[in-house]
N, C-alpha and C positions, 0 to 999 in steps of 0.2 A: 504494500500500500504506500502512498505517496505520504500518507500521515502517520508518523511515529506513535507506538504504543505505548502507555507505560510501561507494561514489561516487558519492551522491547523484541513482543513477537513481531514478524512477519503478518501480513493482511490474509496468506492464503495459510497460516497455522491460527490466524484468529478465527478465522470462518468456516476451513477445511480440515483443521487439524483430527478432531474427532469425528470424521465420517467415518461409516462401517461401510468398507468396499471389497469386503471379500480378503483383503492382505492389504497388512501395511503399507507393502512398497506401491501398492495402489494409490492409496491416500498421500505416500510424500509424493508420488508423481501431480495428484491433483493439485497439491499445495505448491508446488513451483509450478506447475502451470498457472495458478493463480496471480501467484507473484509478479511471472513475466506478464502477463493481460492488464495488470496494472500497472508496468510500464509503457507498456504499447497499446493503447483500449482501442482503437480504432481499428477500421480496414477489416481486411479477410484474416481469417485464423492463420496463412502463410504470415501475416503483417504481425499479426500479435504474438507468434509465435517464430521469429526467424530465423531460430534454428533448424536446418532441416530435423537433427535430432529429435528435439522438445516436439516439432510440430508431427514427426511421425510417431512418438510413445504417447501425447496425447490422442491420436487417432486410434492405435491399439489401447488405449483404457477405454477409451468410448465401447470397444466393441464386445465390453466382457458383458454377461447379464445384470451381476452383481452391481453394475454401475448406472444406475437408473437416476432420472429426475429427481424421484423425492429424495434417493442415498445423498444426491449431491447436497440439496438443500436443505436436509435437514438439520445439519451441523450449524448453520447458520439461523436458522429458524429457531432453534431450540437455543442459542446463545442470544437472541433478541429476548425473547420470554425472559427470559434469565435477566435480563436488564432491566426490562421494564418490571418484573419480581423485587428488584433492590430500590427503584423508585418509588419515590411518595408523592408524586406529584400527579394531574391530570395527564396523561395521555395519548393523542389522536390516533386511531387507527381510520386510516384513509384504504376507504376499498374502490378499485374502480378497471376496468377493462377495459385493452385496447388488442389491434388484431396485428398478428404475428403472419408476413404475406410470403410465402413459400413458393408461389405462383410456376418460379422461372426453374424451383428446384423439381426438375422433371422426373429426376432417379427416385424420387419420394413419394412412393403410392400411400393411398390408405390420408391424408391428408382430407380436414372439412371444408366444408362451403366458408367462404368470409363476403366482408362485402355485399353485392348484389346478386354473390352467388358463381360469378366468372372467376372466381381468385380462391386458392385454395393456401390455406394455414391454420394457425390457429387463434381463439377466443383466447386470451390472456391473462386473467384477472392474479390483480395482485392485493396487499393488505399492506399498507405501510406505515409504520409506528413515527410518529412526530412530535418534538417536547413542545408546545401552543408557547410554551415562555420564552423560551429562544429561536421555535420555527427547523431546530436541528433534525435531521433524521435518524432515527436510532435503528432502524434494521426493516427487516418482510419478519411480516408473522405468519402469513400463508399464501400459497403462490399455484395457480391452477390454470393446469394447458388444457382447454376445453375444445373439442371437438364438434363440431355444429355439422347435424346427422341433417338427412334429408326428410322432412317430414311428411309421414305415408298420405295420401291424398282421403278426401273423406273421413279422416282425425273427426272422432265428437269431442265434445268437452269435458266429457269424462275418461276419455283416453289422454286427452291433451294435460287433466291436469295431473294423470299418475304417470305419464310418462317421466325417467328420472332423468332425461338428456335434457329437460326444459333448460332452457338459458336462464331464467328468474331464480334458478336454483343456487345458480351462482353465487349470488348474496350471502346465502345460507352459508351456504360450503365456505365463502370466505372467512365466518364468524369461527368457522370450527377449530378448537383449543383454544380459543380464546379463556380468560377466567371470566368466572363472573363477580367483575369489581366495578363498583362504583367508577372507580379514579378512571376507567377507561371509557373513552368516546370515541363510540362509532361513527362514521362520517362518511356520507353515502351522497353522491349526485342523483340525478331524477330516476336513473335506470332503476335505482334498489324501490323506488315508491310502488311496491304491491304490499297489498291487506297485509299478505302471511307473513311478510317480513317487516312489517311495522310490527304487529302484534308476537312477533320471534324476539325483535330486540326489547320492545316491553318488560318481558318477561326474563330477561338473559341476566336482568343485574347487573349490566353497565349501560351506562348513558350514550345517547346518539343523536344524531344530526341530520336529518335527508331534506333534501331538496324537492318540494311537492311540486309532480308533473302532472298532477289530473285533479279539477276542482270537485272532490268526493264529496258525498253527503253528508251531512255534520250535524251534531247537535251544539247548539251553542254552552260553554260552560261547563261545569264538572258536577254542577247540582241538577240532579235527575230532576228534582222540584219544579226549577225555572229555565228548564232548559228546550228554547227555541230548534225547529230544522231550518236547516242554509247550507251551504255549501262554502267549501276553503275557502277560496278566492272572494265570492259575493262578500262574504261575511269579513273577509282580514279587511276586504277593501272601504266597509264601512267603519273603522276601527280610527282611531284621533292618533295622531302620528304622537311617541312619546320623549322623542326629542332627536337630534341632528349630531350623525358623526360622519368620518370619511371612512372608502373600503378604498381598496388598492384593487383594480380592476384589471385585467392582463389580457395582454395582446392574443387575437385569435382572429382564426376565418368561419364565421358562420352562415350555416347554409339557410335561408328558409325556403319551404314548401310553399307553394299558391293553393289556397282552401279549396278554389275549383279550377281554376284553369290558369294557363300559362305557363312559364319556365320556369327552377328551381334560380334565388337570386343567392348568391356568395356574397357577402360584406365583412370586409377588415374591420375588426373591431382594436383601437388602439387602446394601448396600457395605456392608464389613465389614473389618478388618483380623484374618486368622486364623491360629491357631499348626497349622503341619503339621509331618507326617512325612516323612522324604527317605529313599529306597532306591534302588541304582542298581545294574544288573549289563550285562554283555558279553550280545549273543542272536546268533545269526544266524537273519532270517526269512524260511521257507519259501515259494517261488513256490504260489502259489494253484492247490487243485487243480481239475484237469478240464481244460476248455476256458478257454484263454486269454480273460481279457475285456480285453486290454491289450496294446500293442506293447512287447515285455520278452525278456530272458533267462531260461528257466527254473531260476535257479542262485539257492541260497540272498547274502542281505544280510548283510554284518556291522555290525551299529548296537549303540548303547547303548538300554536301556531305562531309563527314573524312573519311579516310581511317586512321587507326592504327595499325602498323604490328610492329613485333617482328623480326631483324632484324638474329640472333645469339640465341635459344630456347636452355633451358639446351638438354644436350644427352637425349634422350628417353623420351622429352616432344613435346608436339604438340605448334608447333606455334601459337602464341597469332595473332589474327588479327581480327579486325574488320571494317564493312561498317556503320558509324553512319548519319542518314539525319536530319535536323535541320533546325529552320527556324530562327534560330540565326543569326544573320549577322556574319560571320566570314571571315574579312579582313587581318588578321595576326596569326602568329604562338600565340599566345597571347589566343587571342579570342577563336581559338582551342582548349586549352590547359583548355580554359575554361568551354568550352560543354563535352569535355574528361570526365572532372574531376566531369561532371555530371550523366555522363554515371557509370563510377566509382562507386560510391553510388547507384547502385540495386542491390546489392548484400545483400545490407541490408534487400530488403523485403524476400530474401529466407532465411537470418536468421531469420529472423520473422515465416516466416513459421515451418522452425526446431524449433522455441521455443515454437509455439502451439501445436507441434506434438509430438517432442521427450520430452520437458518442461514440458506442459500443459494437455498433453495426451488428444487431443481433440478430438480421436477417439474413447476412451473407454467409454463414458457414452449411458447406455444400457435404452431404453426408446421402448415404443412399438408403438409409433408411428412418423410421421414425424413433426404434428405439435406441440410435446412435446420436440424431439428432437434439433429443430433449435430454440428457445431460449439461450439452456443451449451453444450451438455452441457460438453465439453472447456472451454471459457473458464472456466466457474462451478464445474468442479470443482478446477481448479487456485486461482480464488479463495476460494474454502473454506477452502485453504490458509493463509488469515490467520487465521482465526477461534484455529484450534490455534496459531498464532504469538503471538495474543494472550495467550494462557494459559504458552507457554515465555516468553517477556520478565517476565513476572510471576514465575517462580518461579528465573529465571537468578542465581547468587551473589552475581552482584555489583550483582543491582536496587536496592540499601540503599546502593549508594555512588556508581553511575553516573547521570549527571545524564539525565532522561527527555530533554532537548531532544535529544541527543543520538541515540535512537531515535524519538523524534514527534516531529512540525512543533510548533512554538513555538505557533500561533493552536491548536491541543489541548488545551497546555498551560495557556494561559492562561484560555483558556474554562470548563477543568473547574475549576480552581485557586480561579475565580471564585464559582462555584455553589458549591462546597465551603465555602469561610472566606470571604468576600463580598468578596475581594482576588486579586490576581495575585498568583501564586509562579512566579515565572522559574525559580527553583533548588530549583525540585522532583528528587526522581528517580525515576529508575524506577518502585520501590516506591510511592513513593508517587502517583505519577498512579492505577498499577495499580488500587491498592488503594481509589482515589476512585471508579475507574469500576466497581470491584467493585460498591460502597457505591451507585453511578447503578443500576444493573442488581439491585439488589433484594438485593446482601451485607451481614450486620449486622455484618460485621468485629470478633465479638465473641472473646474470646482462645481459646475453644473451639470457634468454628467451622473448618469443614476451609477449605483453600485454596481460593478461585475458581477454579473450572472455564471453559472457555471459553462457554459457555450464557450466564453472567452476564456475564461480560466483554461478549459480543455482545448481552445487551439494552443494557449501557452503552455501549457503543459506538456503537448506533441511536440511541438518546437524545441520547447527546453527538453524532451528525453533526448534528440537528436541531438542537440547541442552539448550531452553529458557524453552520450556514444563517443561523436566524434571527441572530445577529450580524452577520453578514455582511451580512443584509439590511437592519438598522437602520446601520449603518455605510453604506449606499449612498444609505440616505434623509436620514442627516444631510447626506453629501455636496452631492444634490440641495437642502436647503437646505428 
């Protein structure tokens, strides 16, 4: 790993060390395969691995049985739990899927539908733990290659809802090993919004967060006595705004649909810092009518509902607004402000996912089958994992006072230190390594620019391993004489 341990393990013995892979010498092969993919994260597995050696004993570990998806990732899994076991504090598990696109890998039969159906990979869903007080990532709590079956034609809806390939199921499956604590919040976007899986987290004994996609039935209030029917949305929208803060809004491409005719429009939506409005009341929500499409209780939920809307959106931006349900007690504008700023932070697990794809390129490794395939997936999604560690160590409080050797090997240090001021600075810190490899990766560090994101970090990062290479390599030909 690029960031020093305290007890000065290695990133693929903090993560890989205890896998059960059939033989040890299994496991150190994964663990320096680990290692090198954290110097090199990008490109094809020839590029991250460029040895021919390394890259062909990683291909023979791939192809034992013993060396499955979950063996790889469970050593990491099970050392997240473990962390979040020693904290006492709130937090976030962010669940959320994106699609893994295989298309072009033609030697790989047996691959699902993604997409519209023409593209073959897999459903991805990941769970990723995040401290809400610093925004840090602490690890995957669960991580699942989902396969999207073809669905038999004339499906009823009592086949549809015991089938167990359902996609909704996903959610569920995410939750699994979870504890049931308090201190932990779920945090779901609009996908997880079905009955079974409101009334699952209800009941789980930790706290959550979703994103309401469909204005459901409601009763107003948690007093059976005085309680009104309306619906989410009618009812938030009539609701007195309980006061004004700003959200941090992030850049994207949204697509919308035409209700009846016409063409699908795309609009760039720009990162934004925007001022909204907060409103919050008590619902309980009505079990879905008809026919069950969910293993559930037909018995209404008692959650919170927020409404957060954007009051004044720049010219030629779409209004920020959301429907958030919650089973947080929220009494005051306060308490609100507190679920918000939970909601806030999923945004991180899609840069997560940009850092496995566009970072970690974790679609390019060419393998001819699936169960070769989903090891090497696992390895390179938990190395992902540094890219966003690059970007917390930069924005950590005490980057401006902690000495960087301290987090990075010293030969980092003095390489970029190098290139930078045309001298070695040992007693660099934090900050300021960060902030050079920003400056490597294309940041003009000027006093209005926003903070380096991990994208920059990781082109400095590419840049500066080469530029440690090539040292390294003049350093072996002085030797040579």
């Amino acid at each position: 790993m690029v960031l020093k341990s305290d007890s000065n393990e290695s990133f693929g013995e903090m993560h890989f060390g205890n896998a059960s892979l059939g033989d040890k010498r299994r496991t150190d092969r994964l663990v320096r395969c680990a290692d090198a993919m954290c110097r090199h994260q990008g490109g094809t597995l020839p590029d991250k691995l460029n040895s021919p050696a390394d890259l062909k004993a990683f291909y023979r570990l791939c192809d034992y049985p013993d060396v499955t998806h979950q063996a790889v990732f469970a050593p990491h899994q099970e050392r997240t739990l473990q962390i979040i076991q020693e904290m006492r504090r709130p937090i976030l598990i962010l669940h959320d899927a994106t699609e893994l696109d295989y298309t072009t890998h033609y030697s790989v039969s047996g691959l699902g539908q993604i997409g519209s159906g023409k593209h073959r990979g897999y459903i991805f869903q990941n769970s990723l733990a995040v401290d809400p007080k610093t925004r840090e990532v602490v690890g995957l709590t669960n991580q699942i290659l989902h396969d999207r079956v073809r669905v038999p034609k004339g499906e009823t809806d009592a086949q549809r809802r015991d089938r167990k390939t359902r996609e909704s199921r996903l959610w569920l499956h995410g939750t699994k090993g979870l504890p049931s604590r308090r201190q932990l919040v779920d945090v779901c976007d609009q996908g997880a919004d079905t009955f079974g899986f409101l009334q699952h987290e209800c009941q789980s004994g930790r706290r959550f967060v979703i994103r309401s996609a469909y204005s459901r039935g409601i009763f107003t209030g948690h007093n059976d006595m005085k309680c009104r029917s309306s619906y989410v949305r009618t009812y938030a929208k009539r609701l007195s705004s309980l006061g004004e803060r700003t959200v941090h809004v992030t850049s994207k491409m949204i697509t919308k649909s035409p209700k009846k005719t016409g063409k699908k429009k795309t609009l760039q939506r720009k990162s934004r810092t925007a001022t909204v409005c907060i409103s919050a009341a008590p619902i309980q929500v009505k079990p879905t009518n008809g026919i069950k499409t969910g293993d559930y209780e037909k018995v209404p939920i008692s959650v919170w509902v927020i409404r957060v809307w954007e009051v004044n959106p720049p010219r030629g931006q779409e209004r920020l607004e959301w429907f958030l349900l919650t089973n947080e007690r929220v009494e005051s504008f306060e308490d609100a402000c507190r679920v918000v700023s939970w909601y806030e932070c999923r945004w991180i697990i899609e840069e997560y996912h940009k850092a496995m794809k566009t970072g970690c390129g974790i679609e390019n490794p060419q393998f001819e089958t699936k169960a070769r395939l989903q090891p090497s997936i696992a390895l390179i999604s938990v190395v992902a994992l540094t890219l966003l560690s690059l970007r917390d160590a930069s924005r950590r409080p005490d980057a401006k006072k902690r000495p960087a050797t301290e987090l990075i090997s010293i030969d980092y240090v003095e390489v970029l230190s190098l290139w930078r001021h045309k001298k070695v600075k040992s007693d660099w810190t934090v900050y300021d390594f960060f902030y050079a490899l920003a400056r490597l990766g294309g940041h003009q560090n000027r006093k209005n620019d926003k903070q380096p994101g991990w994208l920059v970090l990781w082109r400095g990062w590419t840049k500066l391993q080469l530029m440690l290479d090539g040292a390294r390599a003049a350093k072996l030909l002085n030797k040579c004489g």
